[in-house]
C-alpha positions as CSV (number, residue, x, y, z in Angstrom):
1,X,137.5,113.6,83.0
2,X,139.0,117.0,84.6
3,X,136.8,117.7,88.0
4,X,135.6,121.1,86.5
5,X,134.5,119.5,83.2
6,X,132.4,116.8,85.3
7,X,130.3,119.6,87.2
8,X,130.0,122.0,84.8
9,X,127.8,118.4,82.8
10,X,125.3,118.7,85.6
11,X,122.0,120.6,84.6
12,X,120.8,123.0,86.3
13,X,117.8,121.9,89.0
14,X,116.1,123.3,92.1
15,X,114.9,120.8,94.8
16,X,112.2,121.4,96.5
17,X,112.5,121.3,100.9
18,X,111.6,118.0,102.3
19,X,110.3,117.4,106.1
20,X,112.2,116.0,108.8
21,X,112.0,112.4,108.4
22,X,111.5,109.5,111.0
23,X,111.4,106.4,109.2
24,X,110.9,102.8,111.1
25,X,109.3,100.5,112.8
26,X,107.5,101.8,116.3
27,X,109.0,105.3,114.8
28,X,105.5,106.6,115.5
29,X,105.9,106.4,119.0
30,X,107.5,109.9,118.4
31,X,104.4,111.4,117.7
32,X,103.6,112.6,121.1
33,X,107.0,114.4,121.5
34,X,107.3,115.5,118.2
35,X,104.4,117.3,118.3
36,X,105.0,118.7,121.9
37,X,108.1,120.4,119.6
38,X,105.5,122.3,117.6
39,X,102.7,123.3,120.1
40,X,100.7,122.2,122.8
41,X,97.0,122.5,121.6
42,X,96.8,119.8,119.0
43,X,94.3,119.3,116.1
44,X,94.4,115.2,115.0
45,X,93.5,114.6,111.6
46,X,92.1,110.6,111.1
47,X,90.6,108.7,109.2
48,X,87.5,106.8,109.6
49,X,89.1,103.4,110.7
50,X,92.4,103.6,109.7
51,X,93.6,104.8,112.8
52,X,91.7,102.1,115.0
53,X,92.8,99.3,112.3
54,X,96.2,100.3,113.0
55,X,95.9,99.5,117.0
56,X,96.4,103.1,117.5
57,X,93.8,104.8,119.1
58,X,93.5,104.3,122.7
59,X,97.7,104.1,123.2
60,X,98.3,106.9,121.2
61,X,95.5,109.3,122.3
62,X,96.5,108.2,126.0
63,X,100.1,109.3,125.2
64,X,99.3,112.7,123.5
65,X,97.0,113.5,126.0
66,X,99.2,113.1,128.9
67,X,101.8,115.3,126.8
68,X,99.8,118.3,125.3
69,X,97.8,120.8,126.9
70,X,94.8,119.7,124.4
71,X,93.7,117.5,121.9
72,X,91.3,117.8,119.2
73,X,90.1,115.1,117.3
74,X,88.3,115.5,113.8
75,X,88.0,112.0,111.6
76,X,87.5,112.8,107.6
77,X,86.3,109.9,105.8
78,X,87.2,109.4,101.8
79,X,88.8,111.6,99.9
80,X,89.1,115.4,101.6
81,X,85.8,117.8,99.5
82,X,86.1,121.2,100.1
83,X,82.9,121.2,102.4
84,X,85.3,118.9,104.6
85,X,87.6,121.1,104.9
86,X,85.9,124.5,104.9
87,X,83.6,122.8,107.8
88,X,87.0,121.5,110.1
89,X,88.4,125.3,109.7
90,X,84.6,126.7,111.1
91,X,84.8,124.2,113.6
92,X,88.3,124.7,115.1
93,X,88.9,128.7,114.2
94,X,88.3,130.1,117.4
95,X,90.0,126.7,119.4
96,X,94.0,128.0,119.1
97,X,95.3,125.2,117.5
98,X,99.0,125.3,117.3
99,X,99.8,122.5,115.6
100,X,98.1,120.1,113.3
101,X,98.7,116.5,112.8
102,X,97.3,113.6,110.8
103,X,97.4,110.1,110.9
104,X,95.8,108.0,108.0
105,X,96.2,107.6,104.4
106,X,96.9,110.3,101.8
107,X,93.5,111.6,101.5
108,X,93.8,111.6,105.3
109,X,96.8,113.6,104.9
110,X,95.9,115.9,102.4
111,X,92.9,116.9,104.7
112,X,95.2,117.6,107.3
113,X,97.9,119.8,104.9
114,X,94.9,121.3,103.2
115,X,93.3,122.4,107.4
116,X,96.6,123.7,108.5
117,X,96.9,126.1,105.7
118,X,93.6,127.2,105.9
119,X,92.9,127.9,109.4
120,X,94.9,130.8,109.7
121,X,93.9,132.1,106.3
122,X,90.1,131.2,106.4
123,X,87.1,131.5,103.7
124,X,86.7,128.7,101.9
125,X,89.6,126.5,100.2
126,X,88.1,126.3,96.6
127,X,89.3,129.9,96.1
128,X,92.7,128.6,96.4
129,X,92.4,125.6,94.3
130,X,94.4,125.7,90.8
131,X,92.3,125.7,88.0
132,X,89.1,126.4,90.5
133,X,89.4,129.2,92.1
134,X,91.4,133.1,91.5
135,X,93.0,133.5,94.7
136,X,96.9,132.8,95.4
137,X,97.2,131.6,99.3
138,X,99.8,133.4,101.1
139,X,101.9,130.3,102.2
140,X,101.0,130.7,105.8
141,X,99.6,127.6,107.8
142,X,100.3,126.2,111.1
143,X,102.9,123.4,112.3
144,X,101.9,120.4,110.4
145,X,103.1,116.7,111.1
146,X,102.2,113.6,108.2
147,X,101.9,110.3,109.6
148,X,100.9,107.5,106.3
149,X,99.1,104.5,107.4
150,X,98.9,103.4,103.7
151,X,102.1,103.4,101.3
152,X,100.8,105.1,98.5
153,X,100.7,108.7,97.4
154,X,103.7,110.2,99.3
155,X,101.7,112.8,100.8
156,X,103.6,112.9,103.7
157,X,106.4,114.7,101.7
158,X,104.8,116.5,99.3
159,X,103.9,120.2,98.8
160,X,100.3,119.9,97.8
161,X,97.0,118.9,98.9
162,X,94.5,117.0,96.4
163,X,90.8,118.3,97.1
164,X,87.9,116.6,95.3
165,X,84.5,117.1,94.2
166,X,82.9,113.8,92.4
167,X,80.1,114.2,89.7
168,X,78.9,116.7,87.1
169,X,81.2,119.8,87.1
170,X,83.5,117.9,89.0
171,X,87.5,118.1,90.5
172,X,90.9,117.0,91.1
173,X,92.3,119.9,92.0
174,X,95.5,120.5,94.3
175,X,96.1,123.4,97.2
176,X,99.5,123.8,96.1
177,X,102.4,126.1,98.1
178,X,105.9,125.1,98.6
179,X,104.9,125.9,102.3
180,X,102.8,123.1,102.5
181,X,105.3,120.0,103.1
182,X,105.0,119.0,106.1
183,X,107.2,119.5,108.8
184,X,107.5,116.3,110.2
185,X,106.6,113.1,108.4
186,X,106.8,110.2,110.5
187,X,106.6,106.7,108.4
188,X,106.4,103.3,110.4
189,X,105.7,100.3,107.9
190,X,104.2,98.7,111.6
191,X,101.4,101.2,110.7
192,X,100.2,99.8,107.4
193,X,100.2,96.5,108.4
194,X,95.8,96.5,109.1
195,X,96.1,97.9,105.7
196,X,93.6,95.7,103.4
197,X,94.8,93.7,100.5
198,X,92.8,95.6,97.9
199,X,94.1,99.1,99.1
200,X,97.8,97.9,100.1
201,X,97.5,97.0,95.8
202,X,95.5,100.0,94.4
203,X,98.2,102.3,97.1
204,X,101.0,100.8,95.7
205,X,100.5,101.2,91.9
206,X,99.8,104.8,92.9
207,X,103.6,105.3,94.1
208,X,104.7,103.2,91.5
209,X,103.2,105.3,89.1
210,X,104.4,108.2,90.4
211,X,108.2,107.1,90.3
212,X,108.0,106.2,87.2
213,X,106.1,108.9,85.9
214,X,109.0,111.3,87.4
215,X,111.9,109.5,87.0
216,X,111.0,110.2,83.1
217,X,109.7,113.4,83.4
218,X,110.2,116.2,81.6
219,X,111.5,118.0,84.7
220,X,113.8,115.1,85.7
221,X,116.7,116.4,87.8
222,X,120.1,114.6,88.8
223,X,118.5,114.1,92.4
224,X,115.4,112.8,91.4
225,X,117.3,110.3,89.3
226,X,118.7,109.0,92.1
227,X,116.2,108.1,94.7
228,X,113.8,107.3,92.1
229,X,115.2,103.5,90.7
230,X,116.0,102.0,94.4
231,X,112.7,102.9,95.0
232,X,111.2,101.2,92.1
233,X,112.2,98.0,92.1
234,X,111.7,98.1,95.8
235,X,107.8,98.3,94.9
236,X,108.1,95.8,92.0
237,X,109.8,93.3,94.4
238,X,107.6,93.6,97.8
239,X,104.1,95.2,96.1
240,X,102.5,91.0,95.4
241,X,104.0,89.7,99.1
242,X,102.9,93.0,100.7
243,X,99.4,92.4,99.6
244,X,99.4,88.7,100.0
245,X,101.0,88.6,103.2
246,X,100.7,92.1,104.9
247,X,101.9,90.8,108.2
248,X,105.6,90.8,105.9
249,X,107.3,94.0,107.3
250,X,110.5,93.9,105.5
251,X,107.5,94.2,102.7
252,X,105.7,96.7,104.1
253,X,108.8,99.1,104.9
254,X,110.1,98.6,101.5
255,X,106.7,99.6,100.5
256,X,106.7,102.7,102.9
257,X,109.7,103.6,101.7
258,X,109.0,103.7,97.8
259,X,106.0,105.6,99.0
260,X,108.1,108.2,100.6
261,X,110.4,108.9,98.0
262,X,107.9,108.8,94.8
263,X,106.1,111.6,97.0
264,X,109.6,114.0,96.9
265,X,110.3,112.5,93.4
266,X,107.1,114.0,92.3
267,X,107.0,117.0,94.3
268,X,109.9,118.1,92.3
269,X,110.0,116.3,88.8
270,X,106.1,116.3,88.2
271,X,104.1,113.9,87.0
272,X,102.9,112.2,83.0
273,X,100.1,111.2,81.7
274,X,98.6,108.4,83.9
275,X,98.4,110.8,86.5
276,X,97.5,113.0,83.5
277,X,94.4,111.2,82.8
278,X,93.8,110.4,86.6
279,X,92.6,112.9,87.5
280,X,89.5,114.2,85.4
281,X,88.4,110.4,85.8
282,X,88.8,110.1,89.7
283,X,86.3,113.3,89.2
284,X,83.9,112.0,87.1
285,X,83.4,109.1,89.1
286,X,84.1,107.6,92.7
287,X,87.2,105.5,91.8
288,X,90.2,104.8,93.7
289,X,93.1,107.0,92.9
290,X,95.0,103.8,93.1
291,X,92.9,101.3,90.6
292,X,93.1,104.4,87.9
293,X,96.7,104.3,88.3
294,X,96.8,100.8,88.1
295,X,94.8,100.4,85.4
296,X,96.8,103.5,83.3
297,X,100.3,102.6,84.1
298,X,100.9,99.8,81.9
299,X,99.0,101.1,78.5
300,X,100.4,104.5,79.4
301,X,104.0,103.4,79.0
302,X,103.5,101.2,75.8
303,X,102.3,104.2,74.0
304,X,105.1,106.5,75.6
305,X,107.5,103.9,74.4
306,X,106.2,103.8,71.1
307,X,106.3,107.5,70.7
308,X,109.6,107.8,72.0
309,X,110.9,105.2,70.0
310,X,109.2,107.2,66.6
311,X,111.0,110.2,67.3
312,X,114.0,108.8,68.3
313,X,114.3,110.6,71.5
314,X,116.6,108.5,73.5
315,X,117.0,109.9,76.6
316,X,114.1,108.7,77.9
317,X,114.2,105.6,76.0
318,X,117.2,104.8,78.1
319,X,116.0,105.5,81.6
320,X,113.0,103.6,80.6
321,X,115.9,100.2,80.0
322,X,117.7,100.8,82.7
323,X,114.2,100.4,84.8
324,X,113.4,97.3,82.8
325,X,116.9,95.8,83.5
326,X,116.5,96.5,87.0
327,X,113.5,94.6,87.4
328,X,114.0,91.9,85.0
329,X,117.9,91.0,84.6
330,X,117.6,92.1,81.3
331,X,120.6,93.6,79.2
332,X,120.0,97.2,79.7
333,X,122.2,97.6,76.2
334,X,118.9,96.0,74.5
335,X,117.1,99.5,75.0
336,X,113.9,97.9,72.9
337,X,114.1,94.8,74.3
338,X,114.3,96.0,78.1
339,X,111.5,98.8,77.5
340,X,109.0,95.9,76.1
341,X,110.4,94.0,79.5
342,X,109.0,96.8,81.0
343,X,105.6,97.0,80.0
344,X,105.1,93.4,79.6
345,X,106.0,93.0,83.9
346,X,103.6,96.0,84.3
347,X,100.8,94.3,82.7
348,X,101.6,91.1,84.5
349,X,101.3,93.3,88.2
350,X,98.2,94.6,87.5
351,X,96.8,91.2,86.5
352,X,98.3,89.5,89.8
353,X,96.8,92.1,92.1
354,X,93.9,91.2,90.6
355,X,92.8,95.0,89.9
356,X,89.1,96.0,88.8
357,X,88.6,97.3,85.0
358,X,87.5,100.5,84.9
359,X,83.8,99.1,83.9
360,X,83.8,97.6,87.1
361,X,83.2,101.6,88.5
362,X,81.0,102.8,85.5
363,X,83.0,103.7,83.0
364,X,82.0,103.0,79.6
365,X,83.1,103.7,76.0
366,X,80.3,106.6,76.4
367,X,82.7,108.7,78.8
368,X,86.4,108.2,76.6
369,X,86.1,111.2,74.9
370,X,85.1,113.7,77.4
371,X,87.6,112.2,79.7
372,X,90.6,112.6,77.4
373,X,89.2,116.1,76.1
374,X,90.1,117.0,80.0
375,X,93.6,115.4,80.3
376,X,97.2,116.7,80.3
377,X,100.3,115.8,79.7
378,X,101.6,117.0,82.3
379,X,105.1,116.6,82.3
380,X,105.0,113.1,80.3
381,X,108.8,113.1,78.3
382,X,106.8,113.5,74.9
383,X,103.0,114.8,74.4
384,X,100.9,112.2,73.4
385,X,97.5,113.4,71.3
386,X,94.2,112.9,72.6
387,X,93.6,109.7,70.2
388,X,96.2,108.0,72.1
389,X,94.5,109.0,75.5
390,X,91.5,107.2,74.0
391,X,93.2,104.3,73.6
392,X,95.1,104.3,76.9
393,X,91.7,104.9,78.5
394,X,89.7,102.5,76.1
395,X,92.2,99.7,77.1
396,X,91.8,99.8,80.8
397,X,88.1,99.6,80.4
């Protein structure tokens, strides 16, 4: 094939800026340097344990302190409400932060994103919310460094920050500006190690959802089609010994780094329906983002597949085999046969995980409809109606 005719095949794409990266074990030893780079006067974002669990706290404060002018501590505990982080920006206002930095999981993370951008801008972050409030945000926010402790929602590289409130009138909604990736994300697998079982599972279904979920998107790019399959069977192969055995690092990093990339993945392809239903159910009720995911992928995909393979659309049908080859041996020419490969080894992952039914959080046949009435599609390679979100939603009860 003449050079010019190869290029002029590749679609059109924009990607999306990613942070610096340090990825490794003992890479967040950096941190105090690193963030000497940005700014002196410091503002650390933890969680409520997670940075204790991780043998962290008295080394790493000792460390910072003895290398900034000043460091500010606030810990945030679940997932970040917008009286959390309204109340962290009335706290530290009038301190002169320069630089913020946080060290947890994603919801740990999205506090901090969601804090940087808001102290210089002030008021209170629901008017910035899509879908929640009017206001655009100008983009500004102060130095902001990403440090996972979980390998899950790829915070650490993307451009939005997921605020919650749980209950009647409830959200999911994001505080979204292509300002907002961090600057520095620093990802040591060492970290995640304290991680529990439970959360190293529900975590890990979240990033595999989300590379799936983009690698099929609708806004698929050439780029995103690269990192995305690595990445994937990465999580497929470590996500049972990672859990089982999180003392495994060669597990844990190849579950940092799926982490990682399904966070850029997503940040530029989008997201489908799992993530799609997700999210009016993590506000109806206090569920981890992970177990919905969990729960969704698997009954998600069958019904994808079965749409796709309807209609006949087989671009997605073949990225779809090529991931079931990948993680099964299978022939990837048996596009039906490597797609039901596919679904069948994401039911089996759920089941070995062990993860809870959605009953188990108080989800009954009762709330189906209203859930799916609230979903999207999102950027799912074909739109599914809102009987087959009943059904994906009735089968993870």
């Amino acid at each position: 094939m003449p050079r010019d005719e190869w290029y002029d095949m590749i679609q059109q794409f924009q990607f999306s800026k990613t942070p610096s990266i340090y990825f490794g074990v003992s890479a967040s030893g950096k941190l105090p340097s690193l963030t000497a780079s940005l700014g002196m006067r410091a503002l650390l974002i933890t969680g409520k344990s997670s940075f204790a669990a991780a043998g962290l706290q008295n080394r790493l404060m000792e460390h910072l302190r003895d290398t900034l002018a000043d460091v500010r501590i606030v810990s945030v505990s679940g997932e970040p409400s917008p009286e959390i982080i309204d109340g962290a920006v009335q706290r530290f206002s009038s301190d002169k932060i320069d630089v913020v930095a946080a060290i947890g999981g994603g919801s740990v993370i999205d506090a901090g994103k969601a804090i940087a951008a808001m102290l210089p801008t002030g008021g209170t972050v629901i008017d910035y919310l899509e879908g929640v409030g009017g206001r655009t945000h100008s983009g500004a926010r102060l130095p902001f460094i990403a440090v996972p402790t979980t390998a899950g929602t790829g915070s650490e590289a993307t451009k939005n920050a997921v605020i919650s409130r749980v209950g009647p009138g409830g959200f999911k909604a994001s505080l979204r500006h292509d300002n907002f990736t961090p600057d520095i994300a620093i990802v040591d697998p060492a970290l995640t190690i304290s991680c529990p079982p439970a959360i190293t599972a529900a975590c890990g279904m979240d990033a595999l959802s989300q590379l799936l979920e983009s690698f099929v998107s609708s806004k698929a790019a050439p780029l995103t089609d690269a990192l995305a399959p690595a990445a994937i069977k990465g999580i497929f192969d470590h996500i049972v010994k990672a859990t089982s055995d999180g003392g495994d690092i060669g597990a844990r990093s190849a579950m940092a780094y799926g982490a990682l990339i399904s966070g850029m993945c997503l940040a530029n392809a989008g997201l489908g329906v799992v993530h799609g239903l997700a999210s009016p159910l993590g506000a109806r009720v206090s569920i981890p983002h992970g177990v919905v995911c969990a729960l969704l992928c698997a009954p998600a995909f069958k019904i994808t597949i079965n749409r796709l393979t309807a209609e006949k659309n087989t671009a997605p049908l073949l990225k779809l085999a090529q991931i079931g080859s990948l993680i099964s041996g299978g022939n990837s020419g048996d596009i039906d046969g490597c797609c039901a490969l596919l679904v069948e080894k994401l039911y089996a992952l759920a089941g070995a995980l062990g993860i809870p039914k959605l009953r188990a959080y108080g989800i009954g046949l009762s709330d189906v409809d209203s859930i799916a009435a609230k979903a999207s599609n999102k950027n799912n390679p074909v739109a599914l109606t809102k009987n087959e979100m009943r059904e994906i939603l009735a089968e993870a009860l």
